[in-house]
LUMMARMAR-244329 format. One record per atom (N, C-alpha, C): residue number from 1; residue in one letter; atom name; x, y, z. Coordinates in pm, 1 decimal, m for minus. Example, Ala and Ser with C-alpha at 12.3 -4.5 7.8 and 13.67 -1.06 7.14 Angstrom:
<recs>
   pos   code   site          u          v          w
     1      A      N     1319.0     m569.0      780.0
     1      A     CA     1230.0     m450.0      780.0
     1      A      C     1320.0     m330.0      780.0
     2      S      N     1285.0     m225.0      708.0
     2      S     CA     1367.0     m106.0      714.0
     2      S      C     1290.0        3.0      787.0
</recs>
This chain:
<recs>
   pos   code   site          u          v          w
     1      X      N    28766.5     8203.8    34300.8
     1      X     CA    28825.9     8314.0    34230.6
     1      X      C    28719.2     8374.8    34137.8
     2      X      N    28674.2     8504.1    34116.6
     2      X     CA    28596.3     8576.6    34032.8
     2      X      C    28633.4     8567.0    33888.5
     3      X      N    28564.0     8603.8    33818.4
     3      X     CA    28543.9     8571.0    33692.2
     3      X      C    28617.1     8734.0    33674.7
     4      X      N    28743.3     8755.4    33598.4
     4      X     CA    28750.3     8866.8    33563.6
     4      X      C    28690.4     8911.6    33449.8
     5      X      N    28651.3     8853.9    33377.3
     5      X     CA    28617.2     8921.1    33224.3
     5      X      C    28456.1     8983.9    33284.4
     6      X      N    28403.3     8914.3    33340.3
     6      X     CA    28243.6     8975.2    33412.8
     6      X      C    28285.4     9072.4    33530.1
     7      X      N    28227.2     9253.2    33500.0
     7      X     CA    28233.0     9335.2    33590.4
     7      X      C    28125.8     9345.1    33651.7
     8      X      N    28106.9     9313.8    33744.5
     8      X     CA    27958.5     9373.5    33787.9
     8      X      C    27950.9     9502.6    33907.9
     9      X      N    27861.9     9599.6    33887.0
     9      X     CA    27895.0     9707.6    33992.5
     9      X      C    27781.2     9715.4    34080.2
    10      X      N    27785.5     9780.0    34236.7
    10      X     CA    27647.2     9702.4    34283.7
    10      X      C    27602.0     9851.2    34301.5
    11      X      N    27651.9     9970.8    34188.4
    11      X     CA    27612.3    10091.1    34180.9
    11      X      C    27483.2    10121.1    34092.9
    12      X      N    27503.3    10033.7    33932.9
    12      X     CA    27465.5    10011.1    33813.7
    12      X      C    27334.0     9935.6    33840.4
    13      X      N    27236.8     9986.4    33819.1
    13      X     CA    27066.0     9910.3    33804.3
    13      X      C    27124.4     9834.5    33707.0
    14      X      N    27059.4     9695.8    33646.8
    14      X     CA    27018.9     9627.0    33568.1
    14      X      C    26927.7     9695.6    33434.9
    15      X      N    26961.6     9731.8    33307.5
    15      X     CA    26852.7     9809.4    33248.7
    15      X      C    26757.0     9682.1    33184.0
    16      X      N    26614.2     9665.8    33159.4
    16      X     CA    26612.5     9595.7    33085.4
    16      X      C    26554.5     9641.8    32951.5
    17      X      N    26530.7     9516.2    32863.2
    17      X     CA    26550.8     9626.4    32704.1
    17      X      C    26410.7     9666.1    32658.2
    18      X      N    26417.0     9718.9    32536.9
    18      X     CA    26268.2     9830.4    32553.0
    18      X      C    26207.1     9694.9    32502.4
    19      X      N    26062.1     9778.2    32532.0
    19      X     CA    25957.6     9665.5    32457.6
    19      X      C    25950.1     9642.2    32358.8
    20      X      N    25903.1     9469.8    32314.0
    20      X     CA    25907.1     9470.9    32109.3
    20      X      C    25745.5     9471.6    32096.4
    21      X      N    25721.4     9574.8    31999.1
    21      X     CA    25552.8     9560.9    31941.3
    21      X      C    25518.9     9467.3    31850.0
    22      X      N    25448.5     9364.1    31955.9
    22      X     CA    25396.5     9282.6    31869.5
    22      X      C    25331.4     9257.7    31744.1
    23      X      N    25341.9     9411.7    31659.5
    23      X     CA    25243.9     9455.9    31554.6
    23      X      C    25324.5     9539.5    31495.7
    24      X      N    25426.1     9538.7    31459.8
    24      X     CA    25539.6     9672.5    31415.9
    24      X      C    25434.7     9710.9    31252.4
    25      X      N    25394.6     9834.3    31280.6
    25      X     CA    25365.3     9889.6    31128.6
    25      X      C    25483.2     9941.9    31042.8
    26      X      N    25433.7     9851.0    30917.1
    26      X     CA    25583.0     9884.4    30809.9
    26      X      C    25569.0    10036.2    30744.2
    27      X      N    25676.8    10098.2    30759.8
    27      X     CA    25703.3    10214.8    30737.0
    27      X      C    25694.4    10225.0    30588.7
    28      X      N    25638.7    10382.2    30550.4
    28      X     CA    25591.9    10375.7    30386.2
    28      X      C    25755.8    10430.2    30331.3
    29      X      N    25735.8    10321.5    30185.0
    29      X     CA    25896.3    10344.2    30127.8
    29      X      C    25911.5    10487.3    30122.5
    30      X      N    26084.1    10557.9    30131.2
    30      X     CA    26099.4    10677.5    30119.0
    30      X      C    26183.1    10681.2    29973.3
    31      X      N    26138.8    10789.9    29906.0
    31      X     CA    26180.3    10834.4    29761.8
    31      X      C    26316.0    10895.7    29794.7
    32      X      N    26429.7    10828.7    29738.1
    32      X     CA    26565.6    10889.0    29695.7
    32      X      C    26517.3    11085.9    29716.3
    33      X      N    26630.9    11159.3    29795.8
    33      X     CA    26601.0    11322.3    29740.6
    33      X      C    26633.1    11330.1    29612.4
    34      X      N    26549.9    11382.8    29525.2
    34      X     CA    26608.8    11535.8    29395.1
    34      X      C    26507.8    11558.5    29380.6
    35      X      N    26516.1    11618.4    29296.9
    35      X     CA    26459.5    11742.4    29237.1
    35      X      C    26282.3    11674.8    29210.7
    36      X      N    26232.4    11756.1    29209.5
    36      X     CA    26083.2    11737.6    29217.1
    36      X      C    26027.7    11694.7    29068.6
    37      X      N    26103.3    11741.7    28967.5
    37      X     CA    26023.7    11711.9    28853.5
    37      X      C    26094.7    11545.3    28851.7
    38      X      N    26185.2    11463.9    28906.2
    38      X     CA    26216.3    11418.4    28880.0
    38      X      C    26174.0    11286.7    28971.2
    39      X      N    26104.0    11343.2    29091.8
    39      X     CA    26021.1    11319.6    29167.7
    39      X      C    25877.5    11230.9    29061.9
    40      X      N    25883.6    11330.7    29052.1
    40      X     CA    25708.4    11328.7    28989.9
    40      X      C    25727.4    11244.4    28854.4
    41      X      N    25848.7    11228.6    28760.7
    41      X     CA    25806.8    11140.8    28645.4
    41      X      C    25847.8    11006.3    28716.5
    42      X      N    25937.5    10983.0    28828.1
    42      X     CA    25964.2    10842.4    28864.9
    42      X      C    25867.4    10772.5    28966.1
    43      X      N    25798.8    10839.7    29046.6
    43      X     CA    25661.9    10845.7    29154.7
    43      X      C    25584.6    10733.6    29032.8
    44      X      N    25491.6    10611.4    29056.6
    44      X     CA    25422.4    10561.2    29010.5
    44      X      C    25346.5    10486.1    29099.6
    45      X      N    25287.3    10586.1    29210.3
    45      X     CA    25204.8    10531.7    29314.6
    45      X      C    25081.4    10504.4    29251.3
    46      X      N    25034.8    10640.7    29184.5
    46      X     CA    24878.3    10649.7    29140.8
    46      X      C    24870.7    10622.9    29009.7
    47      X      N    24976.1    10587.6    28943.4
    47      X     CA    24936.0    10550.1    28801.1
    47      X      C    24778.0    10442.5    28755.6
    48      X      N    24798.9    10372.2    28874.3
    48      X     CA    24701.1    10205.7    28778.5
    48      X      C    24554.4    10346.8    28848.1
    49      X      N    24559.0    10420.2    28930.9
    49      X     CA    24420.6    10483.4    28920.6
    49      X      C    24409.8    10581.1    28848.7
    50      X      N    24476.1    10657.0    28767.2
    50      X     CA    24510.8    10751.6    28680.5
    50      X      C    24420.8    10639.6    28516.8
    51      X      N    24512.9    10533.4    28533.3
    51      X     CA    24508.1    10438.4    28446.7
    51      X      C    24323.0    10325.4    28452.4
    52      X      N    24282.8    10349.8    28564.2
    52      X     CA    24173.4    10334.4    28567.3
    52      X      C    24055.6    10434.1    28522.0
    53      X      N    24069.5    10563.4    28567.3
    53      X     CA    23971.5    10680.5    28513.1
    53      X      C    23960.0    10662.4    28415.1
    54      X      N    24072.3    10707.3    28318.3
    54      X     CA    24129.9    10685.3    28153.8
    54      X      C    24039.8    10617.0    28084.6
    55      X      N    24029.6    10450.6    28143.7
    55      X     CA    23984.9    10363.7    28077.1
    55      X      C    23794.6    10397.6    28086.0
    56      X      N    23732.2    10423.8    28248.4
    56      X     CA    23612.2    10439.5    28261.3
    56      X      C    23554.6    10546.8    28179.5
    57      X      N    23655.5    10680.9    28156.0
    57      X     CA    23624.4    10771.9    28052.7
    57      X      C    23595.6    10708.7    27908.7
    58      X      N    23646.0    10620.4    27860.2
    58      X     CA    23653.7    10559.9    27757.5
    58      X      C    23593.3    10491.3    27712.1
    59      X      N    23566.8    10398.8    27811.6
    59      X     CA    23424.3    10291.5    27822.6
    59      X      C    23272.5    10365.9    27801.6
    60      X      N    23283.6    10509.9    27904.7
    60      X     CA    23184.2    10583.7    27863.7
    60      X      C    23121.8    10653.6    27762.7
    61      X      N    23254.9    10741.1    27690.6
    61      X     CA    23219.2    10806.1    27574.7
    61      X      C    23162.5    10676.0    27444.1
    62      X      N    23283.5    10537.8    27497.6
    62      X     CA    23206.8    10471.7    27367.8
    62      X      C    23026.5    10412.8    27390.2
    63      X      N    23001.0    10397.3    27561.6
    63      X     CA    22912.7    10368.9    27553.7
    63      X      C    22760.6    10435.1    27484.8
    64      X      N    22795.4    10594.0    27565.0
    64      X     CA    22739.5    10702.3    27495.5
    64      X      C    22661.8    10721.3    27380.8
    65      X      N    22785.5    10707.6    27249.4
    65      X     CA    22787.3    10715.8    27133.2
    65      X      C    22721.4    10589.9    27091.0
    66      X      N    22723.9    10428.4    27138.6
    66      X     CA    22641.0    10353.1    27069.8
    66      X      C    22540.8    10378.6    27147.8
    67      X      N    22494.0    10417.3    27236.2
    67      X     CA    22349.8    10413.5    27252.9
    67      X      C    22296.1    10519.2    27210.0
    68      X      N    22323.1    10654.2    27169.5
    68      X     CA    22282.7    10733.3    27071.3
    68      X      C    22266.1    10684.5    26906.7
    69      X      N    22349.4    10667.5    26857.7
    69      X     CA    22322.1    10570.4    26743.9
    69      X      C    22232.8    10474.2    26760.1
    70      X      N    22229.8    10353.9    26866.4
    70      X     CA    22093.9    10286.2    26837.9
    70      X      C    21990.3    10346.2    26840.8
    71      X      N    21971.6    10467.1    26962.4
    71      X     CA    21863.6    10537.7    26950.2
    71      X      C    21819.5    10567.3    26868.2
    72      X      N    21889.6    10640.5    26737.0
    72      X     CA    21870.1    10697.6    26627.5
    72      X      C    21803.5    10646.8    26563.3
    73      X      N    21845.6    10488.4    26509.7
    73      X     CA    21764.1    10361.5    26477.1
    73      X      C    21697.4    10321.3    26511.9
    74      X      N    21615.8    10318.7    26635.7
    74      X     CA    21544.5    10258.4    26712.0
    74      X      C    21423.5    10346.6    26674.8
    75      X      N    21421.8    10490.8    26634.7
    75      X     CA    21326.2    10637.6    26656.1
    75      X      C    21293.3    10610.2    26507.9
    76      X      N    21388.5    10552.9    26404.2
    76      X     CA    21360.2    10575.2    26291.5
    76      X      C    21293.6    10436.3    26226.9
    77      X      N    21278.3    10316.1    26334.0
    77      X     CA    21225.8    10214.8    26295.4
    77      X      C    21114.6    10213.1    26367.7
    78      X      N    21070.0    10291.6    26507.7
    78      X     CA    20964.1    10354.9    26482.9
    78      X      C    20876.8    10403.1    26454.6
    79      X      N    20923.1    10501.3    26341.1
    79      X     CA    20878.6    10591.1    26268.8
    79      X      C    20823.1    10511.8    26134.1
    80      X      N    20909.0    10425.8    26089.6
    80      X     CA    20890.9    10351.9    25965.5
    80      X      C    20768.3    10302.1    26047.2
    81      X      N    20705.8    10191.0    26133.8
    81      X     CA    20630.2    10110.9    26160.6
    81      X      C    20476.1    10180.6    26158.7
    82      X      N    20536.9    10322.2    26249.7
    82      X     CA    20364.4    10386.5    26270.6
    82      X      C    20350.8    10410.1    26140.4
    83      X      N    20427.4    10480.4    26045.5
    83      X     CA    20418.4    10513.7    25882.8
    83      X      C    20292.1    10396.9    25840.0
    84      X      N    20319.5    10250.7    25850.6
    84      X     CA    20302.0    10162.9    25752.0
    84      X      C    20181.2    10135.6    25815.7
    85      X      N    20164.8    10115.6    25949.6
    85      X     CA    20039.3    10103.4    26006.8
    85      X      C    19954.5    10244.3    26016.5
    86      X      N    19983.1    10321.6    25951.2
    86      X     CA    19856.5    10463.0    25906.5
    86      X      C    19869.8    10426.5    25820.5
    87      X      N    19902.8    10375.3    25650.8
    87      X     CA    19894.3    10409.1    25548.2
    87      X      C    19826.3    10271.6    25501.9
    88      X      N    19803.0    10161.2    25611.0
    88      X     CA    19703.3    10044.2    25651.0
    88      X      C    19552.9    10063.7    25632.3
    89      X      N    19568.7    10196.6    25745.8
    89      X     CA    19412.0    10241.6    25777.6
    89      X      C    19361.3    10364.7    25699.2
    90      X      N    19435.8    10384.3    25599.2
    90      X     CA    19359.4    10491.6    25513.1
    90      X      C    19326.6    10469.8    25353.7
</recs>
């Protein structure tokens, strides 16, 4: 006696199922819709590089400024030395 709950038709191909990629690339998160400004203050993709410039700007100007200042000192202790070694030889 046949199995009624199993239909089989000898019309119907067999499908078989799609292929699985062995490598599925993860899809980039999608942002809730609204409004764009609202977009843009909750967005915190690029902050830590925003947050990196910031800091290299910072690092720079202070570097800047002390090596101008030592310079300053450096020209004026200089200056003192040749002073003392002419006033040696005269």
């Amino acid at each position: 006696m046949p199995n009624p709950t199993l239909h089989t038709s000898p019309d119907v191909a067999p499908q078989a199922a799609p292929p699985v990629d062995p490598h599925p690339q993860p899809s980039a998160p999608s942002l809730p819709q609204q409004s764009p400004r609202s977009t843009l203050t909750r967005d915190q993709r690029g902050t830590t590089t925003v947050e990196y410039a910031i800091l290299l700007v910072l690092v720079t100007v202070i570097a800047t400024t002390a090596w101008t200042q030592l310079g300053g000192a450096l020209v004026e202790k200089i200056r003192s030395a040749t002073d003392a070694i002419a006033s040696l030889g005269a």
